[in-house]
C-alpha positions in Angstrom: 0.0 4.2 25.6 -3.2 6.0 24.1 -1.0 6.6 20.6 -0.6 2.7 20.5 -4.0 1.5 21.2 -4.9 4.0 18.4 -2.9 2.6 16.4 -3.8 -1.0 16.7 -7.5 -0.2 16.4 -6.6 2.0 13.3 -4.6 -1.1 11.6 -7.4 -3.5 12.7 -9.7 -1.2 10.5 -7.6 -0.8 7.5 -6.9 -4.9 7.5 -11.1 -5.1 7.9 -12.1 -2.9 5.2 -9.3 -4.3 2.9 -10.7 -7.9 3.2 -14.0 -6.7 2.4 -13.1 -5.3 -1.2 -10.7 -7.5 -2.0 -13.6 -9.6 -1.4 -16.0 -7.5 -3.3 -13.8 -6.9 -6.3 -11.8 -10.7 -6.4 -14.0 -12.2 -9.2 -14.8 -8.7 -11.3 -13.2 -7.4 -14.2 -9.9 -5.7 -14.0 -9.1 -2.5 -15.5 -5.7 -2.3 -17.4 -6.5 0.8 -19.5 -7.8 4.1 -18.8 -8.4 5.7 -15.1 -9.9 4.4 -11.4 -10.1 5.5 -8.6 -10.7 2.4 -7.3 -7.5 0.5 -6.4 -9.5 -2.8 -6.5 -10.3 -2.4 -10.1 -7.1 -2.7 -11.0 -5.1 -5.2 -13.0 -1.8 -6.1 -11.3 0.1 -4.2 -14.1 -1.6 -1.2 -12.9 -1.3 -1.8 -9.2 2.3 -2.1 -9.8 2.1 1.3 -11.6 0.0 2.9 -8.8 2.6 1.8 -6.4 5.8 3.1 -8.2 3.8 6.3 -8.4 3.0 6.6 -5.0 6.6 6.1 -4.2 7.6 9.8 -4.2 4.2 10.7 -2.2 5.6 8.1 0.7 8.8 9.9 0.6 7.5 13.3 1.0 5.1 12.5 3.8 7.7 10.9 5.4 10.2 13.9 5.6 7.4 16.1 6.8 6.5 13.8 9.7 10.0 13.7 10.2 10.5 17.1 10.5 7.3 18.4 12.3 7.1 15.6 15.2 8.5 15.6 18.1 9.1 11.4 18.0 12.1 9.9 18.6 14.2 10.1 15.5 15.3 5.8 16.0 11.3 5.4 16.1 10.8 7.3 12.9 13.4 5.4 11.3 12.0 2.0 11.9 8.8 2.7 11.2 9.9 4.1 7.8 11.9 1.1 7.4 8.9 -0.8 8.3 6.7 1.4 5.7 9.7 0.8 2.8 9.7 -2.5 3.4 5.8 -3.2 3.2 6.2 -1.1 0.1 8.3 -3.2 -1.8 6.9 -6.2 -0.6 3.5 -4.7 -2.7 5.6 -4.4 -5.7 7.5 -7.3 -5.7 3.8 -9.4 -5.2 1.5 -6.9 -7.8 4.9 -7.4 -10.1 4.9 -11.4 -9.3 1.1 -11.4 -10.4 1.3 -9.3 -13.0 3.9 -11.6 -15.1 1.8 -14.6 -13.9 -1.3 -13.4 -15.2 0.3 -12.5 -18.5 2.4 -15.6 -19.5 -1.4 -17.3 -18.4 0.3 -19.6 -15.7 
C-alpha cells in the first residue's frame, strides 16, 4: 500500500510542477529551430518531434522494468498500456496544435 501512496503523491508533484511552467512559459516565445532543453520552450512542431524521439527511450525502459521487477506481469502490461496510451494522446494533441498554429486558425 506504501508503493501506491508513493505513487499518488509522485503524480500529484509532476501534475503541480507542470501547471506551473506551462504557466510560466504559455505567453513566451517558442522555439522552432535550434536546441532546448526546456520542453516548455518548444513550438508544437518540436514537441511533436521530442515525443517521437522519446518513443524508443519509453520502449527500452519499459523492457528493463519488465525484466528486472518482480511485479505482476498483467500489472506491467496495463500500466504500459496506460503509458502508450498517454503517449499518443501527446502526439496526437502537440500534432493537432502544431497544424493549427500553422494554417493560423
Amino acid at each position: 500500500m506504501l508503493e501506491l501512496e508513493g505513487l499518488v503523491f509522485l503524480v500529484i508533484i509532476t501534475i503541480i510542477i507542470t501547471s506551473i511552467f506551462s504557466i510560466l512559459f504559455m505567453h513566451k516565445n517558442k522555439i522552432d529551430k535550434g536546441f532546448a532543453i526546456n520542453y516548455y520552450k518548444l513550438s508544437y512542431r518540436r514537441k511533436m518531434i521530442r515525443t517521437l524521439t522519446s518513443f524508443p527511450l519509453f520502449i527500452v525502459a519499459f523492457i528493463l522494468i519488465f525484466i528486472y521487477t518482480e511485479t505482476n506481469s498483467a500489472v506491467l502490461t496495463t500500466f504500459g498500456v496506460i503509458i502508450l496510451c498517454l503517449f499518443l494522446l501527446q502526439l496526437l494533441y502537440n500534432y493537432i496544435n502544431w497544424k493549427k498554429k500553422e494554417c493560423g486558425i
